[in-house]
C-alpha positions in Angstrom: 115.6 88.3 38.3 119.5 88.8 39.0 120.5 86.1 41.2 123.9 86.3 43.5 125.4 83.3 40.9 124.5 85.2 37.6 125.6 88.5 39.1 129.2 86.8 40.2 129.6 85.4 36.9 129.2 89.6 35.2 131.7 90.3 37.7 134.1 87.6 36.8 134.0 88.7 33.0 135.1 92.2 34.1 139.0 93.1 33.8 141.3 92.1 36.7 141.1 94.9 39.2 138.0 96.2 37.7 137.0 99.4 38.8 134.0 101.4 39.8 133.5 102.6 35.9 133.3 99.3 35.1 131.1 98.4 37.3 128.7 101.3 36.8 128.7 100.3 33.2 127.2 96.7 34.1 124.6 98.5 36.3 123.7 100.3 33.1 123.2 97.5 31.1 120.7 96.1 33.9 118.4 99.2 34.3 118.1 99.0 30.8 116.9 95.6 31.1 114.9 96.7 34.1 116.4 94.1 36.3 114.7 93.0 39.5 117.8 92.6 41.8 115.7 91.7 45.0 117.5 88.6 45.1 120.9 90.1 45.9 119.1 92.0 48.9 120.6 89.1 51.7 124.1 89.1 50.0 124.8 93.2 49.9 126.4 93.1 53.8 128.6 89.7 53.7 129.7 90.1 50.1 130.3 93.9 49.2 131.0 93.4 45.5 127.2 93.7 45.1 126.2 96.7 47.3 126.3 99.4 44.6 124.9 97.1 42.2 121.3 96.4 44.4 120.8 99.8 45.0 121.9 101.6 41.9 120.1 99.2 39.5 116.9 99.5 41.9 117.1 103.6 42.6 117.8 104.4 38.7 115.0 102.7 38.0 112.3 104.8 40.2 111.4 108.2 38.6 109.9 109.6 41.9 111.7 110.3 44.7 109.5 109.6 47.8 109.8 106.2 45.8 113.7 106.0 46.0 113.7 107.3 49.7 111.7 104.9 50.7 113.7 101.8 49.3 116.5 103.7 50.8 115.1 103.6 54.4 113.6 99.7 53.9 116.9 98.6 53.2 119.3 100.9 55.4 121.7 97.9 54.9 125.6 99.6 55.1 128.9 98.2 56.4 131.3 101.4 55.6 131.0 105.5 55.0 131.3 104.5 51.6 127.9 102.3 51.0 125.9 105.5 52.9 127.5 108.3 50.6 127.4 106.9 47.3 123.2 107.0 47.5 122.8 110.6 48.2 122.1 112.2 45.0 119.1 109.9 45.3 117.8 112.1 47.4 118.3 115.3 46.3 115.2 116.5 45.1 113.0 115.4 48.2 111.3 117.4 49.9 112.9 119.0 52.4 110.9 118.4 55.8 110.2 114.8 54.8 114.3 114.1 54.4 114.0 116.0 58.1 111.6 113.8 59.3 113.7 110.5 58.3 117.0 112.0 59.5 115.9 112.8 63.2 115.2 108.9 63.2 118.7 108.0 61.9 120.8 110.1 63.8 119.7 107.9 66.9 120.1 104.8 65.3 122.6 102.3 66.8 124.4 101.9 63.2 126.7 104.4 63.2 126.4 104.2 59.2 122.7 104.9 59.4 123.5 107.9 62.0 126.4 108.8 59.4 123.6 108.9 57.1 121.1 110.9 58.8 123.7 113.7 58.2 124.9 113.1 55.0 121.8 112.5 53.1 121.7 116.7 52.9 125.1 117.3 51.4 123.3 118.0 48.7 121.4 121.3 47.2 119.1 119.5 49.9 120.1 121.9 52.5 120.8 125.3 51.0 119.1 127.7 52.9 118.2 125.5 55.7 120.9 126.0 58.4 118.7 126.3 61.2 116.8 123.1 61.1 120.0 121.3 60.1 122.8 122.8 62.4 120.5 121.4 65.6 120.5 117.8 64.8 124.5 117.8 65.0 125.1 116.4 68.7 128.6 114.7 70.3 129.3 110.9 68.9 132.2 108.9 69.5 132.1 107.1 65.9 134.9 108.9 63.8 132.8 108.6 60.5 129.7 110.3 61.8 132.0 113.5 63.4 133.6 113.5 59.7 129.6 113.1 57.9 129.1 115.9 60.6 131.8 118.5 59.8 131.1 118.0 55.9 127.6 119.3 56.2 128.9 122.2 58.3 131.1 123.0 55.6 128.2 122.5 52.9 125.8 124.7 55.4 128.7 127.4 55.4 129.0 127.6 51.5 125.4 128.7 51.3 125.1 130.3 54.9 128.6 131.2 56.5 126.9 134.0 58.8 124.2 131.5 60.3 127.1 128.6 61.0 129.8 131.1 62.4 127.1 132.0 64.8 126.5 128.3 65.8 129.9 127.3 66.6 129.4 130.3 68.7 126.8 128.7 70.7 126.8 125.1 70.4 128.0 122.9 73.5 129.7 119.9 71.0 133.1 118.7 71.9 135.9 120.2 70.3 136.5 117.1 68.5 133.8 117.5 66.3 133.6 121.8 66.1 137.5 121.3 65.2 137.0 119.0 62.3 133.8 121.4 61.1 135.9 124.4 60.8 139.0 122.2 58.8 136.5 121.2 56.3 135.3 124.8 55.9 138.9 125.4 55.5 139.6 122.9 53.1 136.4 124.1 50.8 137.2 125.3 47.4 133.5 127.1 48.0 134.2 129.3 50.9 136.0 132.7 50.9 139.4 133.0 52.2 137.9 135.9 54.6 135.4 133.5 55.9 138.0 130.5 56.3 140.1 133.6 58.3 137.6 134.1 60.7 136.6 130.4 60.7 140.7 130.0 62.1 139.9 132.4 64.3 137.3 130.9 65.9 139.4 127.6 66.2 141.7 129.0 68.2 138.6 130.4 70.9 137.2 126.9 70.9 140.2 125.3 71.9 140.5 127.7 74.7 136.6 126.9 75.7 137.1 122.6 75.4 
């Protein structure tokens, strides 16, 4: 078992101002030891320097991915955007209505990281060709990092379905705060059309006039 002490002391050996590479290469070398790090499960909030390392070294080593969703959700333990993001690809094969099921729960969690990750879990191939279940679950939140995990999957929605989310912005009753950011991440895509980002602009300009 990885203990906080023995973990500390890999960390110590890496170069000053190690970097995320580095690290990732330490995670390596304890999946293929097939590490337990359950032990570093109380440290992961108060000491950050072993957040990636619990869940990475656990994740990589479950093949299915019910399995690794469900560490995920026992252990929705995350201080910054950062902690929530990092774990999607996890989740990128799961079926889609049960990643539905778990996000209708998060989204009206207290955590503003868990809500964050309610949304974010889909930016993924996770939620091509589902606009419709997805674009509902967006509603108005005061935290800036769950109107930003928000607007980025409206922009990955657009990339696959630009006709179905132009029609929401149409319709939906959100703050401008949120719709604005939306439409400047579709407009900041490399993945969507300039003609769509056009009539995305456009639209902008209507919703100010609507706020």
């Amino acid at each position: 078992m990885l203990t906080k002490e023995l973990v500390q002391q890999d960390l110590d050996m890496l170069p000053e101002n190690y970097k995320t590479a580095d690290v990732d290469r330490l995670i390596r070398t304890y999946v293929k030891q097939q590490a337990d790090v359950s032990a570093l499960r109380p440290y992961i909030l108060s000491h950050q320097q072993f957040h990636r390392i619990y869940y990475y070294v656990a994740l990589e080593q479950m093949a299915d991915v019910s399995q690794r969703m469900e560490f995920i959700h026992e252990n929705l333990l995350f201080s910054d955007w950062w902690h929530t993001d990092q774990i999607i690809s996890f989740v990128a094969d799961l079926d889609f209505d049960t990643a539905l099921s778990y996000a209708k729960e998060y989204i009206r969690a207290q955590d503003p990281f868990i809500r964050r990750w309610g949304y974010v879990l889909f930016i993924s191939r996770l939620c091509k060709g589902h606009a419709d279940s997805l674009l509902p679950l967006l509603k108005d939140d005061e935290e800036y990092y769950v109107q930003m995990a928000q607007a980025w999957l409206v922009a990955e929605l657009a990339v696959h379905e630009p006709e179905a989310v132009y029609a929401w912005f149409w319709k939906n009753e959100l703050k401008y705060n949120i719709n604005g950011k939306a439409i400047q991440k579709i407009c900041d895509s490399f993945r969507i059309t300039d003609q769509w980002k056009e009539e995305f602009k456009k639209l902008r300009r209507l919703l100010k006039m609507r706020k």
